[in-house]
C-alpha positions as CSV (number, residue, x, y, z in Angstrom):
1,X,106.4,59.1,149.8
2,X,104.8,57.1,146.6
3,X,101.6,59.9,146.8
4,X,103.8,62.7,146.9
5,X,105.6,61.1,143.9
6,X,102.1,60.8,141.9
7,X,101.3,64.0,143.1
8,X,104.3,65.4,141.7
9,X,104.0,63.2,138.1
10,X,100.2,64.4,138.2
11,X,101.1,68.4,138.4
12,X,104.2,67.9,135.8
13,X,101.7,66.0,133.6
14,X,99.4,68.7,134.1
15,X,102.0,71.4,133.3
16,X,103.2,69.5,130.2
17,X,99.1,68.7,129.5
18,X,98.1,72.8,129.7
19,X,101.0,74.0,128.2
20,X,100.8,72.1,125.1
21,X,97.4,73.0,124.8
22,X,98.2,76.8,124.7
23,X,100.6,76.0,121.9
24,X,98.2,74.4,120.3
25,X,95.7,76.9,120.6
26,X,98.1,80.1,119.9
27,X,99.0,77.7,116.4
28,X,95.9,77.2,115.5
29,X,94.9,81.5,115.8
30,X,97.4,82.3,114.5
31,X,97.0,80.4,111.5
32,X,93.0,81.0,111.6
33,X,94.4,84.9,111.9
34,X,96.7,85.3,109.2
35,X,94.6,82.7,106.5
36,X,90.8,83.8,107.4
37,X,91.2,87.5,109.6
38,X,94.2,88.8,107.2
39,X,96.4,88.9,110.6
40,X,94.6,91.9,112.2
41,X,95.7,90.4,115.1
42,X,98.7,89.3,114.6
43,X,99.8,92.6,113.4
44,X,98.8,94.5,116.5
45,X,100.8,92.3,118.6
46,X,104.0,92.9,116.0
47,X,102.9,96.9,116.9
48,X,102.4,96.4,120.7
49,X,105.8,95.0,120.7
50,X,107.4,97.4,118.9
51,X,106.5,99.8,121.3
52,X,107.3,98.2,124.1
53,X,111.1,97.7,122.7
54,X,110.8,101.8,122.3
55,X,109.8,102.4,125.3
56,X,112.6,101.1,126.8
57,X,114.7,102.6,124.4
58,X,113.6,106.1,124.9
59,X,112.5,106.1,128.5
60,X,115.2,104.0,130.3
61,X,118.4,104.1,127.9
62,X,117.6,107.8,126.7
63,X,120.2,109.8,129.5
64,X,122.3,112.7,129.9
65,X,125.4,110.0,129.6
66,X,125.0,109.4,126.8
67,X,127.6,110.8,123.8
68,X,125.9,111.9,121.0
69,X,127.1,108.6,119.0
70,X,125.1,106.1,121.0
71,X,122.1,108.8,120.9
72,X,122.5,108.3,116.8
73,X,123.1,104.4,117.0
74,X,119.5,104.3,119.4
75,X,117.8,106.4,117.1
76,X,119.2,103.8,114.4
77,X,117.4,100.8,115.9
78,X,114.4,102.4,116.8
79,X,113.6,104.0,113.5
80,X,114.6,100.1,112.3
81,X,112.3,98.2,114.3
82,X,109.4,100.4,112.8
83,X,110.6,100.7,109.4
84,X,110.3,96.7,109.8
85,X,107.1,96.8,111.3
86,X,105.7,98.5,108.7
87,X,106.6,96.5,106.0
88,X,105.5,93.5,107.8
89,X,102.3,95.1,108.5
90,X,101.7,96.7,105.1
91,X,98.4,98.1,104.2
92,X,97.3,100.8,106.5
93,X,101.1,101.3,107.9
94,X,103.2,101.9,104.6
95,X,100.5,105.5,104.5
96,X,102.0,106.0,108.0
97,X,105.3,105.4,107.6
98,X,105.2,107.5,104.1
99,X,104.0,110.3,106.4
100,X,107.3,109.8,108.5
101,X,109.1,109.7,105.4
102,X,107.9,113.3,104.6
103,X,108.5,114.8,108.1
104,X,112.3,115.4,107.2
105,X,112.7,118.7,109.0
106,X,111.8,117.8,112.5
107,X,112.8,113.8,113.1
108,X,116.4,112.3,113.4
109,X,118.3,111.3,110.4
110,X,117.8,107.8,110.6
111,X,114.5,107.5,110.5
112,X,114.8,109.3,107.2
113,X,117.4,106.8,105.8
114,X,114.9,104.2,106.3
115,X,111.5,105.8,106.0
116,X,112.4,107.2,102.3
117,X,112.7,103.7,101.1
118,X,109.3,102.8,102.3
119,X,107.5,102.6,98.8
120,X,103.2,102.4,98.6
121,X,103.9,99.5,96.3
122,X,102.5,96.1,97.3
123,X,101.8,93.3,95.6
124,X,98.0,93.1,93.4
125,X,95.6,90.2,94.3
126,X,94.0,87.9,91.9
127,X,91.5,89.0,89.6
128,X,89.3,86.5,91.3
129,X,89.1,88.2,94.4
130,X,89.4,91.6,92.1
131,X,85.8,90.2,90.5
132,X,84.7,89.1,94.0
133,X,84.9,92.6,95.3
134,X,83.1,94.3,92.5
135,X,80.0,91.7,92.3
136,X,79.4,92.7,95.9
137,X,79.4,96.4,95.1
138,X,77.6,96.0,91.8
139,X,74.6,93.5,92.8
140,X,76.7,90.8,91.4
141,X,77.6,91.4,88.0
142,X,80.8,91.2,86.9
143,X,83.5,93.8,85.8
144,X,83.0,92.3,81.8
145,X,79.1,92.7,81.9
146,X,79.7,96.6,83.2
147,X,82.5,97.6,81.0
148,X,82.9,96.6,77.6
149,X,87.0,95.7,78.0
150,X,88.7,95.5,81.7
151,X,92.1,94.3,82.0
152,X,92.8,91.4,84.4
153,X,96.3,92.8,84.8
154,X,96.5,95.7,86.7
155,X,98.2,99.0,85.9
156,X,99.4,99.6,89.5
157,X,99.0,98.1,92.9
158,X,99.8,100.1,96.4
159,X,99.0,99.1,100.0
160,X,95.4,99.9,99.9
161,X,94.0,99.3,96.4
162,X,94.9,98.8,92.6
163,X,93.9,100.3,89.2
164,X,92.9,98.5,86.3
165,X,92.3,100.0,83.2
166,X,88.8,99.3,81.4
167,X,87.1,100.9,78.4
168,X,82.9,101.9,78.7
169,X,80.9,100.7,76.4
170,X,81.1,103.5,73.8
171,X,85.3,102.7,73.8
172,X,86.2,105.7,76.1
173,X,89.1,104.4,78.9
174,X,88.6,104.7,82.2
175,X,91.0,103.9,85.5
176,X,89.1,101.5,87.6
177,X,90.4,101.6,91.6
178,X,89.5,98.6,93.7
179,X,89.9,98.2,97.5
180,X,92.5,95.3,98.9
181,X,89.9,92.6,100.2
182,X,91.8,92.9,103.9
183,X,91.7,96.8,104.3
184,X,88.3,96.8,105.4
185,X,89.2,94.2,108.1
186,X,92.6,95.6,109.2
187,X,91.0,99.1,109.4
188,X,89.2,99.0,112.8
189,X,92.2,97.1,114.7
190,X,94.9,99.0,113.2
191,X,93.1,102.2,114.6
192,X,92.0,100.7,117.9
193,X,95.9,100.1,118.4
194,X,97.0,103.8,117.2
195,X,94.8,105.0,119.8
196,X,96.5,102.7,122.7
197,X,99.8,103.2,121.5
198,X,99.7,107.0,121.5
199,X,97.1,107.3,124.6
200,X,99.6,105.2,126.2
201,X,103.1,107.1,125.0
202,X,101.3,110.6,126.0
203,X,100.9,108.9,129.9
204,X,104.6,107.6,129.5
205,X,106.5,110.6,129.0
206,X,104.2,113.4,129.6
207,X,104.3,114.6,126.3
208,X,100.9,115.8,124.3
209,X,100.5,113.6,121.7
210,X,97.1,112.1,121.9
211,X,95.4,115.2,120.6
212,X,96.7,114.0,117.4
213,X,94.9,110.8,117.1
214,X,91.7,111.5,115.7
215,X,92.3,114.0,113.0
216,X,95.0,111.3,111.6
217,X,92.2,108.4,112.5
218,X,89.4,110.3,110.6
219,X,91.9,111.1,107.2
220,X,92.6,107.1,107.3
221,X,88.9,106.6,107.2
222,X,88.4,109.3,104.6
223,X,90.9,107.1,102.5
224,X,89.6,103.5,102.6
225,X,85.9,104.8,101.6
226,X,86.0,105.4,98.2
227,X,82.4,107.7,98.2
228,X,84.5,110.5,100.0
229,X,87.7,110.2,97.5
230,X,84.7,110.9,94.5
231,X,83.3,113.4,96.2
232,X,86.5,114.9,97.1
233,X,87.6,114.8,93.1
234,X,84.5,116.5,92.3
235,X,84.7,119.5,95.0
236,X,88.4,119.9,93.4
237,X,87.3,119.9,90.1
238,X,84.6,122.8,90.8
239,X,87.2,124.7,92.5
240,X,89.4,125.0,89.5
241,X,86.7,124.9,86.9
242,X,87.7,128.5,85.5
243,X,91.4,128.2,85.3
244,X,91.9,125.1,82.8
245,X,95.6,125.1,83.6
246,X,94.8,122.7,85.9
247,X,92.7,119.3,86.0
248,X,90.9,116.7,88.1
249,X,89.3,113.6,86.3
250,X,86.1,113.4,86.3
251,X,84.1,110.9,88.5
252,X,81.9,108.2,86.6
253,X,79.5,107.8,89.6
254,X,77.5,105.0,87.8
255,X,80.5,102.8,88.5
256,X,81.6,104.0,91.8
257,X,81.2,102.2,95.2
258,X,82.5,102.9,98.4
259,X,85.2,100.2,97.6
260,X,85.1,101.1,93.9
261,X,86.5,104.2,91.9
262,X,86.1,104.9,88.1
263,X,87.7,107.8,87.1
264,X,88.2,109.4,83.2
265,X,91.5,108.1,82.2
266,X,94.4,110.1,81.8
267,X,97.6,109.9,79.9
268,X,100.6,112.4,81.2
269,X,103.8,112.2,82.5
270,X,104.2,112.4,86.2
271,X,106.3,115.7,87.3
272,X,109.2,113.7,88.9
273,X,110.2,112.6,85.6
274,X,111.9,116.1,84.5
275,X,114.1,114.4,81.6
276,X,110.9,112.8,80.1
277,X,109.3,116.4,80.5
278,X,112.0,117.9,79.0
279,X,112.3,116.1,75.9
280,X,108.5,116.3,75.5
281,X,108.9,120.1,75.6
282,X,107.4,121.3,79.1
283,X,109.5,123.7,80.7
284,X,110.1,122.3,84.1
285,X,110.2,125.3,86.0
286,X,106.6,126.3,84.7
287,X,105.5,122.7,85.7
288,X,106.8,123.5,89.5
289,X,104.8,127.1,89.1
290,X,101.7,125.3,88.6
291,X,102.3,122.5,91.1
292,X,103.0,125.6,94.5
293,X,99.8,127.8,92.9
294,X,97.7,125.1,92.4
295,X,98.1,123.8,96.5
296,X,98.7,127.8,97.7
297,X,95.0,128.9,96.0
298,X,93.5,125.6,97.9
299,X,95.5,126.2,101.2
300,X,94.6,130.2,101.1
301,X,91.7,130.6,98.8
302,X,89.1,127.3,98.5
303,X,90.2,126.0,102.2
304,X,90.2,122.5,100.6
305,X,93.4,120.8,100.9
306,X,95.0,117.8,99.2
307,X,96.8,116.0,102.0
308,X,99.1,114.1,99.7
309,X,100.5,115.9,97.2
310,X,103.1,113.3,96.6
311,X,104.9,113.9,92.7
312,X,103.3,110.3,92.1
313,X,99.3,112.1,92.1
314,X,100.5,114.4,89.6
315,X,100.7,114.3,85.9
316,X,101.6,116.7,83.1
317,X,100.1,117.0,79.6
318,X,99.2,119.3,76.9
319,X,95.7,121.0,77.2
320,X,93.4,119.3,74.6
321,X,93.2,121.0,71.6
322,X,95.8,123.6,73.0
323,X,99.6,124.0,73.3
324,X,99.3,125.0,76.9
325,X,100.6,122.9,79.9
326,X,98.3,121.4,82.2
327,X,98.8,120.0,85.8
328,X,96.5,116.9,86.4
329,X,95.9,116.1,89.9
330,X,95.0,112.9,91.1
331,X,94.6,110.4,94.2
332,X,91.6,112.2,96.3
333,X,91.6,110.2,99.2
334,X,93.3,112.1,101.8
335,X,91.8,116.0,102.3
336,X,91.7,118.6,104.8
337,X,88.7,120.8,104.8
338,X,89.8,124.4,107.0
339,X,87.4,126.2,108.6
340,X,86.8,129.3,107.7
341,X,88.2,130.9,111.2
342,X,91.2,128.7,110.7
343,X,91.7,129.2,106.8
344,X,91.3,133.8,107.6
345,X,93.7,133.1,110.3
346,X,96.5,131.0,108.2
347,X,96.4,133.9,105.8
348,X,96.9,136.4,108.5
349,X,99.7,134.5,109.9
350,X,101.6,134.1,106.5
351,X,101.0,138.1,106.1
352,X,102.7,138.9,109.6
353,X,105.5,136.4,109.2
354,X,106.6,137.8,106.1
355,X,106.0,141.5,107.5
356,X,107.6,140.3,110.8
357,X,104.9,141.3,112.6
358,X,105.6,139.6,116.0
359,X,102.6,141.0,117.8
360,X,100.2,139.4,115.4
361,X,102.2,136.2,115.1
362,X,102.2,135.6,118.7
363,X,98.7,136.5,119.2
364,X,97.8,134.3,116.8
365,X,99.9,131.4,118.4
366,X,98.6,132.1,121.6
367,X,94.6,131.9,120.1
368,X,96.1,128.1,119.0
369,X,97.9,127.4,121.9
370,X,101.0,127.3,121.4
371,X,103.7,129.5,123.4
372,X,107.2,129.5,121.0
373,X,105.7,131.6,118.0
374,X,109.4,132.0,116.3
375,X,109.4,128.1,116.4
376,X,106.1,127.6,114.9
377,X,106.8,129.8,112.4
378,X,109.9,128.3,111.2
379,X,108.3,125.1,110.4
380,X,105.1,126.8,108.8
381,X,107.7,129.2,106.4
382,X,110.5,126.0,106.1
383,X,112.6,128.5,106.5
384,X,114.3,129.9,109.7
385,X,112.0,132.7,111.3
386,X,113.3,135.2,113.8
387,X,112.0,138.8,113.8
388,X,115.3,140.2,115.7
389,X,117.4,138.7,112.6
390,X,120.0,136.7,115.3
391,X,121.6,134.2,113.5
392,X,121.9,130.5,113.9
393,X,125.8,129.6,114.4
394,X,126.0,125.8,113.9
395,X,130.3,125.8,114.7
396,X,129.6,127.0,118.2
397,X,127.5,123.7,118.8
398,X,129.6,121.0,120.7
399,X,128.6,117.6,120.8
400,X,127.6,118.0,124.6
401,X,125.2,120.9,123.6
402,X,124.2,118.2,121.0
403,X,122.9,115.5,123.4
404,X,122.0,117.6,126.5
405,X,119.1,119.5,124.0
406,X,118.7,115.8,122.6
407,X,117.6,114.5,126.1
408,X,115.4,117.8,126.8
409,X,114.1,118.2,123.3
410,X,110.7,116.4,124.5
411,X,110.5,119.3,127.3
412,X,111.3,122.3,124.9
413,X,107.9,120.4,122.8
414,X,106.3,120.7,125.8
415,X,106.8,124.1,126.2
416,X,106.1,124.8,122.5
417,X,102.6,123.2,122.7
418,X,101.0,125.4,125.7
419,X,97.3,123.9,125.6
420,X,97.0,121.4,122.7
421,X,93.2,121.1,123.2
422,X,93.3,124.7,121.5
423,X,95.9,124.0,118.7
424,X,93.7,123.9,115.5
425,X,93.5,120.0,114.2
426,X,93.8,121.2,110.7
427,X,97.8,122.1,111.5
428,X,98.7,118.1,110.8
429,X,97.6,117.4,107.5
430,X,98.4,121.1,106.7
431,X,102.2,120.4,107.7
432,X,102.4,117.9,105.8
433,X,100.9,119.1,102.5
434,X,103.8,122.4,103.0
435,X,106.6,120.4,103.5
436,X,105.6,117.9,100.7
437,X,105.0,120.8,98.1
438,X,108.5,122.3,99.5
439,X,110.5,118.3,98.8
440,X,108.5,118.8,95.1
441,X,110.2,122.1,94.7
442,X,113.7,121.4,95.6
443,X,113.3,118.2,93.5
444,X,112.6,120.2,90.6
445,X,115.4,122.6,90.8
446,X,114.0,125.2,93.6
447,X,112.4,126.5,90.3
448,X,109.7,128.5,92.1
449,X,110.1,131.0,94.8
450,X,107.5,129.3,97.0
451,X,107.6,131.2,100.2
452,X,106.8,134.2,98.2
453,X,104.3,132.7,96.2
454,X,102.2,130.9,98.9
455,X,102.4,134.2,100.9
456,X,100.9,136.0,97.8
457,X,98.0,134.1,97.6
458,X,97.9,134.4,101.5
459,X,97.7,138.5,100.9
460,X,94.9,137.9,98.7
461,X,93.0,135.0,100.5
462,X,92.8,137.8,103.2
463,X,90.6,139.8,100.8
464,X,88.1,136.7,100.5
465,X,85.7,136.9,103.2
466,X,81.8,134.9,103.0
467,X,81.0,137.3,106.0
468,X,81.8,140.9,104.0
469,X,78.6,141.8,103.1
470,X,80.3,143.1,99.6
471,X,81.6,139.3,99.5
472,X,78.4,138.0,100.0
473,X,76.2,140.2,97.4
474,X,78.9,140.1,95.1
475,X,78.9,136.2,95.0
476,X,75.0,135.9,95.5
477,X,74.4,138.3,92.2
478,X,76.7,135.6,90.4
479,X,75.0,132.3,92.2
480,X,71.5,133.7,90.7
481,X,72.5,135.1,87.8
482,X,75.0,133.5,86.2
483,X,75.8,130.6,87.7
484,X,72.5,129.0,88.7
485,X,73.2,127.2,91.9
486,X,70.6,126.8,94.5
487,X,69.6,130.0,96.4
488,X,72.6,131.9,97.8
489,X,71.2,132.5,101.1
490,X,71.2,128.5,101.7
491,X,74.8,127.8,100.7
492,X,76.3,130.6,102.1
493,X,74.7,129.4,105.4
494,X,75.9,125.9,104.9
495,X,78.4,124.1,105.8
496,X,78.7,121.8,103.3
497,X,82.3,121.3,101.7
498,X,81.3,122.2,97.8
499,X,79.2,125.1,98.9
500,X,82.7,126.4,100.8
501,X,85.0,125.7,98.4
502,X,82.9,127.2,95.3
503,X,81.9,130.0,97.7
504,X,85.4,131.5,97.8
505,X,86.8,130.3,94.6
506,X,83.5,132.5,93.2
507,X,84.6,135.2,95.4
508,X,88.5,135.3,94.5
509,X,86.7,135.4,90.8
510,X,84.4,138.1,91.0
511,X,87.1,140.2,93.1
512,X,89.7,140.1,90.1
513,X,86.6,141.3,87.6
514,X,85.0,143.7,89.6
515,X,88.3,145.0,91.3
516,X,88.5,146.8,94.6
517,X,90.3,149.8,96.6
518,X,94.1,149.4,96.7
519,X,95.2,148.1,100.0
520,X,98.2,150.3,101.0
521,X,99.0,147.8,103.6
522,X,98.9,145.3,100.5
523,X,101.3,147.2,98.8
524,X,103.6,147.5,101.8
525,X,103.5,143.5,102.5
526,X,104.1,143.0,98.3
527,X,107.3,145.3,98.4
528,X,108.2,142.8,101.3
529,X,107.8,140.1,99.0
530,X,109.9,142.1,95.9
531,X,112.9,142.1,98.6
532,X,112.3,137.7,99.1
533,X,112.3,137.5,95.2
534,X,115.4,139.4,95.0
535,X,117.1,137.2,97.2
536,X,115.7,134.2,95.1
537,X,116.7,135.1,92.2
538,X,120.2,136.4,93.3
539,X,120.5,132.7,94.7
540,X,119.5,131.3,91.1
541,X,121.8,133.3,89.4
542,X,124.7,132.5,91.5
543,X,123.6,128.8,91.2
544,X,123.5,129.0,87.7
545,X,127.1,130.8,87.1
546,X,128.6,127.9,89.3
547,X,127.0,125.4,86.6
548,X,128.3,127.3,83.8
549,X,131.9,128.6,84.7
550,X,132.8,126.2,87.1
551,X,131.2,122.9,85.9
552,X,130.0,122.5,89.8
553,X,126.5,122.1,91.2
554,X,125.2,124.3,94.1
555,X,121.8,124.3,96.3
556,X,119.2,125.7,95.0
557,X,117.0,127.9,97.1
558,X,115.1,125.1,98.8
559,X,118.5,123.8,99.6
560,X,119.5,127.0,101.2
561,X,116.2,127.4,103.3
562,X,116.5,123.5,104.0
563,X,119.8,124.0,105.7
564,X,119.0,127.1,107.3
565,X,115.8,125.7,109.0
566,X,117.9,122.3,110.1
567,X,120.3,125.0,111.9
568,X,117.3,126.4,113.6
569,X,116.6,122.8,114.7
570,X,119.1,121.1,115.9
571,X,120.1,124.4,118.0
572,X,116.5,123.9,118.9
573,X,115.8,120.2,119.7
574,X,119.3,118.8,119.3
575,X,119.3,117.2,115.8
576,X,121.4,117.4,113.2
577,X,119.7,116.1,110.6
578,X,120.8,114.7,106.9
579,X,118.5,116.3,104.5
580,X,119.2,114.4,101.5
581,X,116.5,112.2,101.9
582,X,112.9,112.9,101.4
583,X,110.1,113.1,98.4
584,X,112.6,114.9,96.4
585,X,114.6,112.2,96.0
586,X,111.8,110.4,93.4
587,X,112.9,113.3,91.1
588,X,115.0,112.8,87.9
C-alpha cells in the first residue's frame, strides 16, 4: 500500500514537475518571440486561432435554421475576431484587411463597419533603429553623411515603412522611405500561414480559393522590396512621359536599397481633401477626370496597373511653370503587370458588355473559366449587367429567400468559378484597382462618368496591337528614329515590363498622329456610349435640381449603380449589404 502511495506522489510530482516546465518554456518563447523574433510566431498562432473559431462559425453554426438576424449577428463576430486580429498582428495584415475594406460590393455589411476603420497608420520606430537600417543598406554610413539635412521625425508612419523628409546636398528635398525593422522577419511566416489557412478552408468547404494565394503572395513580396517599387515608379513615369497632366516622382537610385526609397519630393494636396482643393482653385470634377483616365489608359492601354490607387497615393498641384492641374501619383509598391492576351481580351470584354454582346461575353468567360458571364460582368462594370434588361426587384425578397441564398451562396461561387486553374490571375488585383477607382469617384461627387470612360479607352486599347505588323513598323520607325531606344526587334520580342508598357503607350501615340480608317463598328460601340452619357448626365442634372430647389441631397451616379449592383447581389448571394462604408468615406 505505502509503494502504491509513492508511486502515486512520484507520477503527481512528475505531472506537477513536466507541466511547470512547459509553462516555463512556452514563457520564456514567447517572451524570446515577441522581444528578439518580432512575434512571428506568436502572430500565426493568434491567425490559426482565428480560423479555427470561423470554422466553426461558418461550417457548423452556418444552417438553413437560421433567421436572417442570427446570420447578421455571426457575420458580426466573425468579421470582429479578424478585424482584431489584424490590429494585433499589424504589419503585413492592416494591407490585408485594407483589401477587405475595399471589397464592399461582394462581402456582408459587417465586415465593412469594421474593415473601413482599419487605417495603414502605425506607430514609427526610433531613429536609432531608423539609422541602423540605413548603415546596413549604405555600407555603414549614416543618413547625415548621405544627405546634407534628414529629419529624425518622420513625416508619416504606416504598417510597413515611414517617410522622412531629407534635403541632397545641393538643398533639393527628397522623401526618404524606410522599411519597419520586423517586416522582413514577419514576411515569410505570415505567408507560410496564408497558404495553410486558405489551402486548408478550400479542403473545408469545397470552395476554390487557393488559386488565389500566390498572385496575392507575390504582390506582398513586390511590396516589402523596395528595388521593384523604384522600378515600378520609373516604368509609370515612362508611360505617361508625353501627357504632363499627370506625374510620378522621379527615383534617386543612388539612395535606393531594397529596404530604402528616395523619391523627388512633392508638395500637393491629396484628392480626398475636396474643400482644400476647392479653395485652392482646382475644380474637383476635373481632378476625378484625371484620377479614372489616368488608371483606364494603364488598365487598357500600357497593361501596367497600380494595384492601390487609394485617394492617400494621390496628390494634386499646379503644373510647374503652368496654370494647369496635375495628378501626382505615388506609392509604387503594389502593381499588376497584364499580359498582353489578357490585357486584348479585357478590352474586348468591356466593348461587348457595353454593346451587350452576350456571345462574346460568354466566350470570353468560358476561355477564363468561369460559367455565370452576367455575374462576372456585373462586378467588372459595378454596375448591374443583364443583356435581356430583367430587372432586379428587391421588395419581392423575403427574409427566408434572404437566408436560404445566404447558406447556398458558397455553391452559387462554385458554380460561377467553372475551372479556376483557367481564370486569369491578373482578375484579383484588377478587381480591386476598379472598385477602388469607383469608391474615389462616388467620393468626389460621381463627377466622372466612369463606365463610359474606362470603356472608351477599352474601344481604343483594342486598336493597340504589338503583333499588327502596322503596330509594329509604326512603333519601330519611332524606337529608331526618334526615340532612340535599343533595337526594336529586341523589345518588341521581350518581355520585359518597360519594354511593354512604352511599347503600347508608343503605339496609342503614333496612332492618334498618324490616324487610321474609321472603325464603323467603333462608331456603333461610341453611339452606345452617347446613350450611357445621357443617362449620366440626366442623373446629374436631377441631382443637382434637388440641391438647388429643394435644399436635399441625392446619389450621385456611383450611388445609383452602387445600389443597383447590391440588388443584383443580394438577389444573387443573399446579402444586403450597407454601402456607406468604403474608401469613399476618406473624402471631404
Amino acid at each position: 500500500m505505502s509503494s502504491f502511495r509513492a508511486a502515486k506522489h512520484v507520477g503527481s510530482w512528475m505531472v506537477r514537475s513536466w507541466t511547470g516546465r512547459a509553462c516555463t518554456a512556452a514563457i520564456v518563447w514567447h517572451q524570446y518571440d515577441t522581444h528578439f523574433k518580432h512575434a512571428r510566431f506568436n502572430r500565426n498562432v493568434r491567425s490559426i486561432w482565428a480560423a479555427v473559431e470561423t470554422l466553426v462559425d461558418y461550417k457548423f453554426l452556418f444552417s438553413r435554421q437560421r433567421t436572417a438576424e442570427e446570420l447578421e449577428a455571426l457575420h458580426e463576430r466573425v468579421a470582429k475576431r479578424w478585424y482584431d486580429v489584424c490590429c494585433k498582428n499589424a504589419g503585413l495584415y492592416i494591407k490585408l484587411g485594407q483589401q477587405i475594406a475595399t471589397m464592399n460590393h461582394i462581402l456582408p455589411p459587417p465586415y465593412l463597419k469594421y474593415f473601413s476603420e482599419l487605417h495603414d497608420q502605425a506607430p514609427s520606430v526610433s531613429y536609432e533603429v531608423v539609422e541602423g537600417i540605413f548603415r546596413k543598406e549604405f555600407n555603414g554610413k549614416k543618413p547625415q553623411e548621405v544627405f546634407l539635412e534628414f529629419d529624425k521625425e518622420p513625416i508619416a508612419s504606416a504598417s510597413i515603412a515611414q517617410v522622412h523628409r531629407a534635403l541632397l546636398s545641393d538643398g533639393t528635398p527628397v522623401a526618404v522611405k524606410i522599411q519597419k525593422p520586423e517586416i522582413a522577419v514577419q514576411l515569410p511566416w505570415d505567408l507560410a500561414c496564408f497558404h495553410l489557412l486558405v489551402f486548408c478552408f478550400e479542403k473545408i468547404f469545397d470552395l476554390p480559393m487557393y488559386w488565389t494565394v500566390e498572385p496575392v503572395c507575390q504582390a506582398v513580396r513586390q511590396e516589402v522590396d523596395f528595388h521593384i517599387e523604384a522600378r515600378n515608379s520609373k516604368l509609370a513615369r515612362d508611360f505617361f512621359e508625353e501627357d504632363k497632366r499627370f506625374y510620378i516622382p522621379s527615383v534617386l537610385w543612388e539612395y535606393t536599397s531594397r529596404r530604402v526609397l528616395t523619391m523627388e519630393w512633392i508638395d500637393g494636396i491629396k484628392i480626398s481633401k475636396l474643400s482644400t482643393l476647392r479653395e485652392n482653385g482646382f475644380d474637383v470634377a476635373a481632378v476625378a477626370h484625371l484620377m479614372v483616365e489616368a488608371f483606364s489608359r494603364q488598365i487598357f492601354l500600357s497593361g501596367f496597373v497600380h494595384a492601390d490607387p487609394h485617394p492617400g497615393n494621390m496628390l494634386v498641384r499646379r503644373r510647374p511653370n503652368s496654370r494647369e492641374t496635375q495628378l501626382v501619383i505615388l506609392d509604387h509598391g503594389s502593381y499588376l503587370s497584364e499580359s498582353e492576351k489578357f490585357r486584348k481580351q479585357y478590352c474586348e470584354l468591356w466593348k461587348a458588355m457595353v454593346l451587350l454582346d452576350t456571345a462574346t461575353v460568354d466566350s470570353i468567360c468560358k476561355s477564363w473559366g468561369i460559367k455565370d458571364s452576367n455575374f462576372f460582368a456585373s462586378l467588372q462594370l459595378l454596375k448591374p449587367y443583364n443583356p435581356e434588361k430583367h430587372s432586379v426587384h428587391l421588395n419581392a425578397t423575403t427574409m427566408e429567400d434572404i437566408v436560404k441564398l445566404q447558406v447556398e451562396a458558397y455553391e452559387r461561387v462554385k458554380r460561377l468559378l467553372g475551372d479556376s486553374q483557367q481564370v486569369p490571375r491578373e482578375l484579383i488585383l484588377l478587381g480591386r484597382n476598379l472598385n477602388i477607382v469607383r469608391s474615389n469617384n462616388k467620393g468626389m461627387g460621381s463627377s466622372v462618368n466612369r463606365i463610359n470612360m474606362m470603356a472608351h479607352f477599352a474601344a481604343e486599347g483594342i486598336s493597340v496591337d504589338l503583333e499588327n505588323p502596322l503596330d509594329a513598323e509604326l512603333y519601330k520607325w519611332y524606337l529608331e528614329r526618334i526615340a532612340h531606344q535599343p533595337p526594336a526587334q529586341e523589345i518588341l520580342r521581350s518581355d520585359n515590363l518597360a519594354a511593354a508598357a512604352m511599347g503600347k503607350s508608343r503605339a496609342v501615340f503614333l496612332n492618334r498622329s498618324f490616324g487610321r480608317i474609321i472603325d464603323l463598328n467603333l462608331l456603333f460601340f461610341k453611339s452606345q456610349l452617347l446613350l450611357i452619357s445621357v443617362v449620366y448626365y440626366t442623373t446629374q442634372l436631377w441631382r443637382k435640381a434637388n440641391e438647388v430647389l429643394f435644399g436635399r441631397k441625392v446619389g450621385g451616379f456611383e450611388d445609383i449603380l452602387e445600389a443597383s449592383v447590391a440588388a443584383t447581389i443580394e438577389a444573387k448571394l443573399g446579402f444586403k449589404l450597407n454601402l456607406d462604408h468604403g474608401v469613399d468615406k476618406c473624402f471631404g
